[in-house]
C-alpha positions in Angstrom: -101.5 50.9 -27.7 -101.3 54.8 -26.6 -99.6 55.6 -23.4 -100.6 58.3 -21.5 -97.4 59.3 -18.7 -96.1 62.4 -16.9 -99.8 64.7 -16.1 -99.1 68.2 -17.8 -99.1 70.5 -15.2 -100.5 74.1 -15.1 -98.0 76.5 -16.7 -98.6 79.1 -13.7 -97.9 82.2 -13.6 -97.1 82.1 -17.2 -100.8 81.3 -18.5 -103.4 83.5 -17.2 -101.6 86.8 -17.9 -99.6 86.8 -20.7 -101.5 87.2 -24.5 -102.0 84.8 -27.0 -100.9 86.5 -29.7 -97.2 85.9 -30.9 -94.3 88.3 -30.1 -92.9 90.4 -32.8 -89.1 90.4 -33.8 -87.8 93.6 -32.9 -85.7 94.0 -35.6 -84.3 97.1 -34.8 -82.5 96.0 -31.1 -79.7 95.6 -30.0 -79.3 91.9 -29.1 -79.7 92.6 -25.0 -81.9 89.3 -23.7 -83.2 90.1 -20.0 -85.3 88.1 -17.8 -88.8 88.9 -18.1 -92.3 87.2 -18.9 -92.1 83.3 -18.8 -93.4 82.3 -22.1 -94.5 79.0 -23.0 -94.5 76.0 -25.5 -95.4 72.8 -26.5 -93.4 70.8 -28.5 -94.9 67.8 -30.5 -92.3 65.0 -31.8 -93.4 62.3 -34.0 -91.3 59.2 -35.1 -92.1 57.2 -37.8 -89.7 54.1 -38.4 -90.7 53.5 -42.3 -88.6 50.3 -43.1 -88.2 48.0 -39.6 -86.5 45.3 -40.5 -86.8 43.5 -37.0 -87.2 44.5 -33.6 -87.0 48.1 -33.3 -86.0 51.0 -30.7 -85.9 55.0 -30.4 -84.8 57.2 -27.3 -86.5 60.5 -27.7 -84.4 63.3 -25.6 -86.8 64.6 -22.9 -87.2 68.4 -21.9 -86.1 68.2 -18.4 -83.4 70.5 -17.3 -84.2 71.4 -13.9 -82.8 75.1 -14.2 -86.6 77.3 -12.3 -85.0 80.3 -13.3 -84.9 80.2 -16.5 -86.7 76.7 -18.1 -89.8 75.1 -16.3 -89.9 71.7 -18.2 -94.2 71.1 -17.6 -94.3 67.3 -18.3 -95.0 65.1 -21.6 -97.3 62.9 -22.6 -96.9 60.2 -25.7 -99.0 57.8 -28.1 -97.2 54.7 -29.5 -98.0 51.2 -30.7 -94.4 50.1 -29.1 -93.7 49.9 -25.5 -92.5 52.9 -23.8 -90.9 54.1 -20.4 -89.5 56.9 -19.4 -86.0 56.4 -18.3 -82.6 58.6 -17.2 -78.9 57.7 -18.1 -76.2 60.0 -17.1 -78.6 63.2 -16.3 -80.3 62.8 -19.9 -83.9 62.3 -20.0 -85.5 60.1 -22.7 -88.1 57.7 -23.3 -87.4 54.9 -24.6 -89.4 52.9 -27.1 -89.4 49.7 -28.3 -91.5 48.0 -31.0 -91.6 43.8 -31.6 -90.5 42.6 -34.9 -94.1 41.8 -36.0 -94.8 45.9 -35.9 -94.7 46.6 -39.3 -95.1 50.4 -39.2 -93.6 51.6 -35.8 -94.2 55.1 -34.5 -94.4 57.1 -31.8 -95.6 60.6 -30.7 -94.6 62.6 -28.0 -96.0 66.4 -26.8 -94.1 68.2 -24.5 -94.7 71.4 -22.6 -92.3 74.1 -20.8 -92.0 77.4 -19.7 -88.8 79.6 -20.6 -87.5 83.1 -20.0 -84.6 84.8 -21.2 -81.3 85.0 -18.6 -79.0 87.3 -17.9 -76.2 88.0 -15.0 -75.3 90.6 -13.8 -71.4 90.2 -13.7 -70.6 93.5 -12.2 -71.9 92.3 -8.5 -71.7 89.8 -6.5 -74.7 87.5 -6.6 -76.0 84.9 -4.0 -75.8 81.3 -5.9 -75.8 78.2 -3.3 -72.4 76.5 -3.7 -71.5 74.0 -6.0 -71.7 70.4 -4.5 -68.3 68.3 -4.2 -69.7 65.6 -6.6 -70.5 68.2 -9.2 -67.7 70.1 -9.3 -65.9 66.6 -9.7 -68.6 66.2 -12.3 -68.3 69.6 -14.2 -64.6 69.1 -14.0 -64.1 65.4 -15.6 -63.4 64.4 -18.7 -65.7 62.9 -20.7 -65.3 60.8 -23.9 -64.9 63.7 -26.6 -63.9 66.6 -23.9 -60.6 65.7 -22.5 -59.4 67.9 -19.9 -55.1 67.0 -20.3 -52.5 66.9 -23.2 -53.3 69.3 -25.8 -56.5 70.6 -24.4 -54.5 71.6 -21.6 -52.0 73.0 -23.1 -54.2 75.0 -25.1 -56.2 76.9 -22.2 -52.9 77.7 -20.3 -52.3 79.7 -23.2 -55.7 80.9 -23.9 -55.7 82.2 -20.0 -52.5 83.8 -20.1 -51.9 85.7 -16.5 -55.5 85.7 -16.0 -56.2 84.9 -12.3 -60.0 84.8 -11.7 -62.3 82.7 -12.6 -64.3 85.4 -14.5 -61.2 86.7 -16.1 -59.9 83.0 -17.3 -63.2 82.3 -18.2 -63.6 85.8 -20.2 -59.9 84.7 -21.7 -61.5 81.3 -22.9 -64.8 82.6 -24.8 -63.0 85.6 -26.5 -60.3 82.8 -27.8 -62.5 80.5 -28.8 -64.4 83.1 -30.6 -61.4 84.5 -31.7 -59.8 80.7 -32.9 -63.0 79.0 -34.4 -65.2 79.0 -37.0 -68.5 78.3 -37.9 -68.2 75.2 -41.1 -71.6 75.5 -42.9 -70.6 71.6 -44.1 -70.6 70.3 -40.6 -72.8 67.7 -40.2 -76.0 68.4 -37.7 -74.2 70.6 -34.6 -70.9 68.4 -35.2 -69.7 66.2 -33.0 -67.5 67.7 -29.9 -64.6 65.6 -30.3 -62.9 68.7 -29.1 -58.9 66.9 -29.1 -59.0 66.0 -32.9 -60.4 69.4 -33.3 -56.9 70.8 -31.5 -54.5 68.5 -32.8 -56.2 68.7 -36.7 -55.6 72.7 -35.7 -58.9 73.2 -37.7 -61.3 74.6 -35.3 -64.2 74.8 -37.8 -67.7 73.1 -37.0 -71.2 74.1 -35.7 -72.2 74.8 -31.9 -71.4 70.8 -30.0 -67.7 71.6 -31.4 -67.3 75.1 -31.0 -69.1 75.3 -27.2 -67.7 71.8 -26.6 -64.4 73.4 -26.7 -65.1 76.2 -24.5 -66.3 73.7 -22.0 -63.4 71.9 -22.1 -60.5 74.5 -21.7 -62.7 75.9 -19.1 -61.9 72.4 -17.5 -59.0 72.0 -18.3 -58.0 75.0 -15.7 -60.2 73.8 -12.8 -63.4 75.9 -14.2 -66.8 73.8 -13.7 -68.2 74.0 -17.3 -71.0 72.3 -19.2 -72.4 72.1 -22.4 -76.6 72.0 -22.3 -78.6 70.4 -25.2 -81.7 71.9 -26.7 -83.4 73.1 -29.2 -84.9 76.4 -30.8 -88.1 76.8 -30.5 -89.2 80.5 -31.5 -87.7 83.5 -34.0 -85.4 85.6 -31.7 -87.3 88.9 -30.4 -83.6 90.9 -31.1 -84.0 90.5 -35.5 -81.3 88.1 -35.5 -82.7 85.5 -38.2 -79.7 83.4 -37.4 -80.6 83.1 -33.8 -84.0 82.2 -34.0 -86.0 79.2 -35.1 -88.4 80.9 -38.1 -91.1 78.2 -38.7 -93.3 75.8 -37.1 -91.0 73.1 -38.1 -88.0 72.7 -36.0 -86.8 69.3 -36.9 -83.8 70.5 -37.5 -83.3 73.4 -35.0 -81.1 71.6 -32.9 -78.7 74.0 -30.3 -76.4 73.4 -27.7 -75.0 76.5 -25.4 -72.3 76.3 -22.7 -72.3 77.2 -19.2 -69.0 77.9 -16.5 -70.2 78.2 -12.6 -68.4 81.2 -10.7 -69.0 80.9 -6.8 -69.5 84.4 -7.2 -72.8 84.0 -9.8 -73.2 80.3 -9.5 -74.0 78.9 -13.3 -73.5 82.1 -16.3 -74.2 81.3 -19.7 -72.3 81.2 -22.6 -72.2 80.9 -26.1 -69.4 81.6 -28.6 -70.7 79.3 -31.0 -73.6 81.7 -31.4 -70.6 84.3 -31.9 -69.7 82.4 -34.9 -73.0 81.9 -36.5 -73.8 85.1 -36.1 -70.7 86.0 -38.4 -71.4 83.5 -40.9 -75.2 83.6 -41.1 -76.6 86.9 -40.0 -77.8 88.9 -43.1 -75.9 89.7 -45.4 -73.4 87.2 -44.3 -69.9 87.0 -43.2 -70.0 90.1 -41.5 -67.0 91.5 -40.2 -65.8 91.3 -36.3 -66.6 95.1 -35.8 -70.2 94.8 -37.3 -72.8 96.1 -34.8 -74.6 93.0 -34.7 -71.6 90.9 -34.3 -70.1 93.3 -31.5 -73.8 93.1 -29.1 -73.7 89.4 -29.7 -70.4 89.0 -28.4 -71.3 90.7 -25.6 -74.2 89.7 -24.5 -73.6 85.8 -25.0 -70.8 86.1 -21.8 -73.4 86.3 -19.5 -76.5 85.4 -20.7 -79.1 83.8 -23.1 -82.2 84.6 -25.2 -84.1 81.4 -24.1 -86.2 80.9 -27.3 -84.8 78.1 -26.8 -85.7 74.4 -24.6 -83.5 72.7 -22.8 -82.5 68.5 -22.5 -80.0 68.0 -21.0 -76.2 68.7 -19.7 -75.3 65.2 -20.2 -72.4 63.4 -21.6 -71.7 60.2 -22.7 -74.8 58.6 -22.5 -75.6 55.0 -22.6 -78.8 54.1 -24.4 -80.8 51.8 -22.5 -81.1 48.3 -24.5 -79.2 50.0 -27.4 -76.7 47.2 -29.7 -75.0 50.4 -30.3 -73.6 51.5 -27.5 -73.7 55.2 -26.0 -73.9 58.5 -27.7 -71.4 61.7 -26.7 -74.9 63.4 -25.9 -78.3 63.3 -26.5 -79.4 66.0 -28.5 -80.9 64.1 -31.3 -83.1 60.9 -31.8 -81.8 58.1 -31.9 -82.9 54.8 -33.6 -82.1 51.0 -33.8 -83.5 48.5 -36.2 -82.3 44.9 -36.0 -79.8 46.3 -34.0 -78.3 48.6 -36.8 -78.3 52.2 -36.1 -80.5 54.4 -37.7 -79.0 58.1 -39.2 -80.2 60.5 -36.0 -78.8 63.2 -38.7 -81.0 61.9 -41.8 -84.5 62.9 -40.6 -86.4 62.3 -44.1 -84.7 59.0 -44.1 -84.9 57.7 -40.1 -88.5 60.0 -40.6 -88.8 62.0 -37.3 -90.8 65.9 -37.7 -90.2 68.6 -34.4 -92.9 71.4 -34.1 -93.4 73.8 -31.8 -96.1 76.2 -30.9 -96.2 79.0 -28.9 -99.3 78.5 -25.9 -98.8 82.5 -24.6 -96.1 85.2 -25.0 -95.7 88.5 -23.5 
């Protein structure tokens, strides 16, 4: 049975002007993002479920963030032989699909499309952002399941902060510490896990991006800063050289990012990204570079403040509950995620749960 949901709208401004042909590193930048051209994608996600051992599920993380300057999610569209609805649990989109226990080879297939554009703000003025809502700044201030916001994690951003008074300032304090205080562990599993108080009281701040940004988010909490992480993936080579930055193939199964925000009633919502810091230490060419490296140094600096958005967005969600899962909820949905019989399947094992991610590029400046 094929399902047909969500009409794929126009991509606007971003498809009659811009060229076909793909965009060339520039090897030779400085890593500087800026917005410019909307450029835009389509993602295809296919889920095979190769051993079903009853009746089976999948949620499938939608691209939905509703951020118009920056990421224009343009609507998805999906074949299955299960049942399927779109559905939203904790500000995550997902579909959810379910197959009967007869189904002997379940699968699914889902294409999305979006628009992005790389962001930047400008931190020296004063910008013009709406305020912040009572209910989310009670939101972007809670603690969540892995991100508490007391105990050591507090303890640990008074000290990160020092005299700093400012929003800006605490929140400059709390990504050069984190930088500073982590590191990227090639070993970690997927992006890790966030559990950002075992990280603290282990005092081994190793992982990958949902530790490392994780606990930027939740110092930055833990002093009365709104902060959240944002899932997504990477969908195109970065245009600044940086092959650690980028996603280099077709293929991005496994190109899985998340990136941190803070909201300053001055700017309203600045990205962030120390995690980045980190891989770019560890991974960029020719490896463990050293903190004054020129690469490492324009990183640093240009990931307080903004993004190179080769990159889609899901979600800012935490703790979300899987509708119909036997499993209970996930600390995000960045992944997906499978049940069989009511056993979960390995969102982390992709060869063995059997879900591909490609992406190509529809136009680029």
């Amino acid at each position: 049975m094929a399902i047909d949901r969500r009409s794929l709208m126009a991509t606007g401004a971003a498809a009659g002007a811009l060229a076909l042909a793909p965009r060339i590193a520039r090897a030779d930048s400085m890593f500087a993002p800026t917005p410019g051209a909307w450029r835009s994608f389509e993602v295809t996600t296919r889920i095979d479920i190769l051993m079903p051992e009853g009746a089976t599920q999948a949620w499938i993380p939608l691209p939905a963030m509703n951020a118009p300057d920056w990421f224009q999610p343009k609507g998805s569209r999906w074949m299955t032989n299960g049942k399927a609805h779109e559905a939203q649990s904790g500000g995550a989109d997902l579909l959810h699909v379910e197959w009967a226990a007869s189904e002997q080879k379940p699968y699914v297939e889902i294409v999305s499309k979006m628009a992005t554009r790389d962001r930047a703000v400008d931190l020296t003025r004063p910008g013009k952002a709406a305020p912040l809502s009572d209910a989310e700044r009670k939101l972007y201030l809670a603690a969540t399941d892995l991100v508490p916001t007391d105990g050591i994690v507090k303890h640990t951003a008074d000290r990160a902060i020092g005299l700093a008074k400012s929003d800006i300032d605490r929140a400059r304090a709390i990504y050069e510490w984190v930088v500073d205080n982590s590191y990227r562990r090639a070993s970690t599993r997927g992006c890790g896990t966030g559990d950002v108080a075992a990280m603290l009281k282990s005092g081994n701040l190793g992982g990958k991006c949902a530790d490392l940004n994780a606990l930027f988010v939740g110092l930055a909490r833990a002093v009365g800063i709104p902060a959240r992480d944002v899932y997504g993936l990477r969908i195109a080579p970065s245009q600044f050289g940086y092959k650690s930055l980028g996603a280099n193939s077709e293929m991005v199964t496994k190109a899985q990012h998340c990136r941190a925000e803070v909201w300053l009633d001055s700017h309203g919502w600045v990205p962030m990204d120390p995690a980045d810091v980190r891989k770019v230490i560890l991974e960029e060419a020719p490896g463990n570079l050293a903190a004054k490296d020129a690469k490492v140094v324009a990183a640093r600096k240009a990931l307080f403040g903004s993004w190179e958005t080769n990159w889609l967005a899901y979600s800012s969600a935490h703790d979300v509950v899987l509708p119909g899962s036997k499993t209970g909820k996930v600390g995000f949905l960045m992944y997906p995620q499978g049940e069989t019989n009511g056993a979960q399947l390995d969102p982390l094992d992709p060869d063995n749960f059997r879900y591909t991610i490609r992406r190509k590029e529809t136009t680029s400046a």
